[in-house]
C-alpha positions as CSV (number, residue, x, y, z in Angstrom):
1,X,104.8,18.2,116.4
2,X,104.4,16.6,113.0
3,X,100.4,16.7,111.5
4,X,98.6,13.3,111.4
5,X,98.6,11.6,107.7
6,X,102.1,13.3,106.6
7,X,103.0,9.8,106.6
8,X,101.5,8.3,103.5
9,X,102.1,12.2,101.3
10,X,105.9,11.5,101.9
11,X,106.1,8.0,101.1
12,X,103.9,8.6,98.0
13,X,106.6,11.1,97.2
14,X,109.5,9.7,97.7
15,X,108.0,6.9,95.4
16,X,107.1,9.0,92.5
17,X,111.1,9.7,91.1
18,X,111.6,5.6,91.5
19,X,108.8,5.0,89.8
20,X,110.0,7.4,86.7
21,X,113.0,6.6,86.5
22,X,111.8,2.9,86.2
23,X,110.1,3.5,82.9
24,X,113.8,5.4,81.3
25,X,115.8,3.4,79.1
26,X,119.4,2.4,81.0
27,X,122.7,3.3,79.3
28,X,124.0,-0.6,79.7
29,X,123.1,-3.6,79.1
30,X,119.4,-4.2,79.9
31,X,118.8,-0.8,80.8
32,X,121.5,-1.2,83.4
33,X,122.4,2.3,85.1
34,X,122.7,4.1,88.5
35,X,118.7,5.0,88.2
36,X,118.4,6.1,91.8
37,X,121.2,8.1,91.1
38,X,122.9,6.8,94.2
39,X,126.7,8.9,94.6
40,X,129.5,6.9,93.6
41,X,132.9,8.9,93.5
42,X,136.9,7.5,93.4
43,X,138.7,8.9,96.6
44,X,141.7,7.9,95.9
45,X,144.4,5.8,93.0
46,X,147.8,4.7,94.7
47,X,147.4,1.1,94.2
48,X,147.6,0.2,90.9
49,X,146.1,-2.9,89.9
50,X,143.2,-2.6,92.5
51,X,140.1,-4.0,91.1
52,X,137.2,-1.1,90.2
53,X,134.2,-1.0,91.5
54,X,130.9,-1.8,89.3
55,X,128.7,1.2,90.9
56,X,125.2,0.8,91.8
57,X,123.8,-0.6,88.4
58,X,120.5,-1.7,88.4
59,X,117.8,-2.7,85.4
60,X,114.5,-0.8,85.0
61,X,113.2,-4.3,86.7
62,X,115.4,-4.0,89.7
63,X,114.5,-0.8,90.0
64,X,110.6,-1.6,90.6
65,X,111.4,-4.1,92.9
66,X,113.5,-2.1,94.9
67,X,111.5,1.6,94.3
68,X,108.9,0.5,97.7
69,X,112.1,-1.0,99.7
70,X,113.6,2.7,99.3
71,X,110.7,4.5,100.0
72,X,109.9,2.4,103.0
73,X,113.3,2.6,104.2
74,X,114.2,5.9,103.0
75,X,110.7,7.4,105.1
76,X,110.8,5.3,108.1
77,X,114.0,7.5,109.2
78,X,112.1,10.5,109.4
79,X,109.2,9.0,110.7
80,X,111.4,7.7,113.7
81,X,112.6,11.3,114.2
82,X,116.3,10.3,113.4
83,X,116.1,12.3,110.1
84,X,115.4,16.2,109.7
85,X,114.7,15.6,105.9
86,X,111.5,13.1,104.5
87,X,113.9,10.6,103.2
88,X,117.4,9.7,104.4
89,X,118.0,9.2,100.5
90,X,118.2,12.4,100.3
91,X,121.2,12.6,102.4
92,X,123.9,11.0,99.9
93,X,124.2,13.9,97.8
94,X,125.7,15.8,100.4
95,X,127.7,13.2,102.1
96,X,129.6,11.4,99.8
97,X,131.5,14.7,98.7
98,X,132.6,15.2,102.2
99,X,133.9,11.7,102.8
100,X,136.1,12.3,100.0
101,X,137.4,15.7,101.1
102,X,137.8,14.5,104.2
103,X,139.9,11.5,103.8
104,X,142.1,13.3,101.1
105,X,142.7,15.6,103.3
106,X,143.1,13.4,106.0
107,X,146.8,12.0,104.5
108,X,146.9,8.6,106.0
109,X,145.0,7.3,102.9
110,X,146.9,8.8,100.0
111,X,148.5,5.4,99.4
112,X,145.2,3.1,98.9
113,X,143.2,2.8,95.8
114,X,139.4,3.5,97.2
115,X,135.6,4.5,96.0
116,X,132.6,5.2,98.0
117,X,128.9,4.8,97.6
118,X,126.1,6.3,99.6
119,X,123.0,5.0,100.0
120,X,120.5,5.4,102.6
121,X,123.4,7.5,105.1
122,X,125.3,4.4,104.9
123,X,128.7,5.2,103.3
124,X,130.3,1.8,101.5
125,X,134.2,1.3,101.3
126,X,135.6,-0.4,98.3
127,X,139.0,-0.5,97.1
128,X,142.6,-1.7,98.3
129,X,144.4,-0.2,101.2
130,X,147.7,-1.6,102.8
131,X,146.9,-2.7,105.7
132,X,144.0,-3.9,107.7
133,X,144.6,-1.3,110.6
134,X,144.2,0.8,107.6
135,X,141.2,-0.6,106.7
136,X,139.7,0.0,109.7
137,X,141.4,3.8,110.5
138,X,139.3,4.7,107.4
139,X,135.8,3.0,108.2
140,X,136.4,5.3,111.9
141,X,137.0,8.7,110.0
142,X,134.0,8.0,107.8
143,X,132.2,7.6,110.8
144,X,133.2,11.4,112.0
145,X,131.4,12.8,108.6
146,X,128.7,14.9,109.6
147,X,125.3,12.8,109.0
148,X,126.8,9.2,108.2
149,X,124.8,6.5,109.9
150,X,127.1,3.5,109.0
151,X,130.0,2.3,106.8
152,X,130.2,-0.7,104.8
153,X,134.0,-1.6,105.0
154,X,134.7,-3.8,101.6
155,X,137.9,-3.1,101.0
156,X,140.9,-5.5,100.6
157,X,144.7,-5.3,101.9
158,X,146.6,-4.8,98.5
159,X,145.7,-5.4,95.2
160,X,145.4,-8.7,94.5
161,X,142.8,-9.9,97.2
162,X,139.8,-10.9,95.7
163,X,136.9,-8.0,96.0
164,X,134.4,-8.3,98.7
165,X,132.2,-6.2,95.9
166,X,131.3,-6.7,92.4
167,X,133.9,-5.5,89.9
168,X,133.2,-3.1,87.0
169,X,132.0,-5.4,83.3
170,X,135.6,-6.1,81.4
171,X,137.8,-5.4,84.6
172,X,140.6,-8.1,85.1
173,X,139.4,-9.7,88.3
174,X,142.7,-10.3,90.8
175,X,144.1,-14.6,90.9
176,X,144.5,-15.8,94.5
């Protein structure tokens, strides 16, 4: 049984890195940077030509705004009892690394060109893959990593679809 008021402690402290981090200068433009530090790996690099990712890039500004949406979010999880750990934040460290063992080691992706973001247990697919069966082998085999809620499927059959996700600064965006 969880004690009364443990509520408002973890919500204060799941707050309290947002809130620091908001006050740090970003590496890009505007204090852009990945200041929740959210995992953001490269799975695989087959398809040349395959538009990269921008990352989760945010400005000390964005990152204010969006500090209470995390902690709200990020504690309600636990709250619920569909968490063992305060904040399903917490999570993404240890997942994104085993989506991307798992679906190298898997072999039925080794041809795509694909990246992967956690955030919140929720694994998002970017990238270029062959086929749209493909597409949608992948998004199933995330769903078999230990402790992901959900996927995000944004990726594209071949390399010259346009991105369903926003596209690193100075990368050539694909013609229709």
């Amino acid at each position: 049984m969880k004690p009364r008021g443990l509520g408002p402690l973890l919500i204060a402290l799941a707050v309290l890195p947002f809130a620091a981090v908001a006050q740090e200068k970003g590496s890009g433009p505007k204090g852009r940077g990945n200041h929740f530090n959210d995992p953001f790996l490269q799975v695989t690099s087959a398809l040349p030509g395959c538009p990269v990712p921008e990352g989760p890039m945010f400005t000390p500004e964005q990152v204010r705004a969006e500090a209470h949406v995390r902690a709200q979010h990020g504690g309600s999880c636990f709250r619920s009892g569909r968490c063992r750990l305060p904040n399903s934040y917490l999570y993404d460290k240890e997942i994104i690394p085993r989506v991307v063992s798992y679906l190298q080691q898997d072999g039925r992706f080794n041809n795509t060109s694909v990246w992967v973001l956690g955030e919140r247990r929720l694994v998002t697919l970017m990238g270029c893959v062959q086929t749209q069966e493909q597409a949608r082998a992948m998004e199933q085999a995330v769903l078999l990593v230990d402790d992901v809620m959900g996927v995000v499927n944004d990726l594209g059959v071949g390399s010259t679809a346009k991105p369903k996700y926003r596209t690193a600064p100075g990368e050539a965006r694909p013609v229709r």
